[in-house]
C-alpha positions in Angstrom: -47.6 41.6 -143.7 -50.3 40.8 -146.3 -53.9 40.4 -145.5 -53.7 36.9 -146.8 -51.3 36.3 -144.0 -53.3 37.7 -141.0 -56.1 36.0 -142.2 -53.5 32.8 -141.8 -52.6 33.4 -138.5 -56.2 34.3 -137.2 -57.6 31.2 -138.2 -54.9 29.2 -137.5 -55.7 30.8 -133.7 -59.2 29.9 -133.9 -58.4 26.7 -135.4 -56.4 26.0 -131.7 -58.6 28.0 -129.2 -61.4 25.4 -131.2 -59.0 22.5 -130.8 -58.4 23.6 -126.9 -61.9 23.7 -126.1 -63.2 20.3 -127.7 -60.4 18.6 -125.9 -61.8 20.1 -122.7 -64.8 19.0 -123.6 -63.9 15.4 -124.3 -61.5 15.1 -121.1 -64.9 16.3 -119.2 -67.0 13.9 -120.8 -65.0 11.4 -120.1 -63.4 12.0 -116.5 -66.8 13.4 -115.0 -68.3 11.7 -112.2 -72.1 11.7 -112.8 -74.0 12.4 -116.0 -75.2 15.3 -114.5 -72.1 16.9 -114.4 -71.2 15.2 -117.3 -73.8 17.4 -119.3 -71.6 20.8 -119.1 -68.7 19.5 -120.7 -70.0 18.7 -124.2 -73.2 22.0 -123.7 -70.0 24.5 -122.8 -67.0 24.0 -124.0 -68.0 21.5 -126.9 -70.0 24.5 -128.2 -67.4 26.9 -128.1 -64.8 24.7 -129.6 -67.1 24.0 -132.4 -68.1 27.3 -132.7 -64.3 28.5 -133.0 -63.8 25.8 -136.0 -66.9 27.2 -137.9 -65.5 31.0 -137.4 -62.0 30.1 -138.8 -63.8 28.2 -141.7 -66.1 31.3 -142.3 -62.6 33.4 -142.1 -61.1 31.3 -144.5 -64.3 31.4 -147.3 -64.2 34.9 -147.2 -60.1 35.3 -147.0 -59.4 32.9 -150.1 -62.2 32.2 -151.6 -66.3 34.1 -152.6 -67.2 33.7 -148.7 -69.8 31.6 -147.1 -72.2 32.2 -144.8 -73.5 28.5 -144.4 -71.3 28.6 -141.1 -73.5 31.0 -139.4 -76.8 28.8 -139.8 -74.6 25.7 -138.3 -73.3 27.8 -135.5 -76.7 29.3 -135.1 -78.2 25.6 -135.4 -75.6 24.6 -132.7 -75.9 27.0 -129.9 -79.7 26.9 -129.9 -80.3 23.2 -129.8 -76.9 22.3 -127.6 -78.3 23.9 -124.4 -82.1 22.4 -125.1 -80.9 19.2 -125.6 -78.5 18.9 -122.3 -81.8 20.0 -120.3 -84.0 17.7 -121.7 -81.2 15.2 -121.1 -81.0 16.7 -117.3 -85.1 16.0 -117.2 -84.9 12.5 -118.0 -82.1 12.1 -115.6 -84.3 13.5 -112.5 -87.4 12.2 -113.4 -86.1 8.6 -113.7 -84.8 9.5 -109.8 -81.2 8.8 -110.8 -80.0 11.5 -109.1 -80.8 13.5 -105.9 -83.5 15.6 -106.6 -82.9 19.9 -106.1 -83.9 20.7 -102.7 -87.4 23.0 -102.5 -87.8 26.2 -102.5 -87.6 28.1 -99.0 -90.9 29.3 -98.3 -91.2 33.5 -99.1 -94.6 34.6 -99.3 -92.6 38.0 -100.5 -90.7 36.6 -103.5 -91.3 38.5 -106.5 -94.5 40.7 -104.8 -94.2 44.2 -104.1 -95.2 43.1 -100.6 -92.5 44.6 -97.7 -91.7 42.5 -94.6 -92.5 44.3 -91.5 -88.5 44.0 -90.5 -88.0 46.2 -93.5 -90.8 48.7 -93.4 -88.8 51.7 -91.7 -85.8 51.1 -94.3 -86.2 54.3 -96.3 -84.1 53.5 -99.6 -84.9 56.7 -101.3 -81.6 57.9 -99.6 -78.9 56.2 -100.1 
């Protein structure tokens, strides 16, 4: 086999790992309940999907043609402003009280102090 034809068949497998994840990601968008869980399916798999399209177009500039790298500031574009937007989106959604807000933090007065609680005081973790 020639290089021209694994270069083929890899992006034709990216090209349907992309397609299987931005069908995933459409089904989600659209079956989901709630926009809260709504906001994965585009943020996840959406992203991926996308991200496996620009690859095999990357594979394919540099397999038949001089090569581009203007894929890698899209993808880089993509996966830094995908999961920002979806939490601003998740904000407005909370803060307008559309959904249940989280439930509060349990009350630790040792969380993330070097403070031991007296249960735990005789625990000698130097032996393990």
């Amino acid at each position: 086999m020639t290089g021209s034809v694994l270069a083929s068949i890899f992006i034709a497998i990216l090209l349907v790992v992309g397609a299987i994840f931005t069908l995933v990601a459409g089904i989600g968008l659209l079956k989901l309940a709630d926009p809260m869980s709504r906001l994965h399916a585009p943020t996840k798999a959406g992203t991926l999907g996308i991200g496996a399209f620009l690859l095999a177009s990357m594979v394919h500039s540099f397999a038949f043609s001089d090569g581009s790298f203007h894929e890698l500031l899209i993808m880089a574009f993509l996966f830094v402003t995908a999961p920002v937007s979806a939490n601003f989106i998740a904000k407005v959604h909370i803060h307008t009280r559309a959904s249940a807000t989280p439930p509060p933090p349990l009350v630790d007065d040792t969380w993330s102090t070097l403070e031991v609680p007296p249960e735990d005081q005789d625990i000698d973790v130097t032996q393990s």
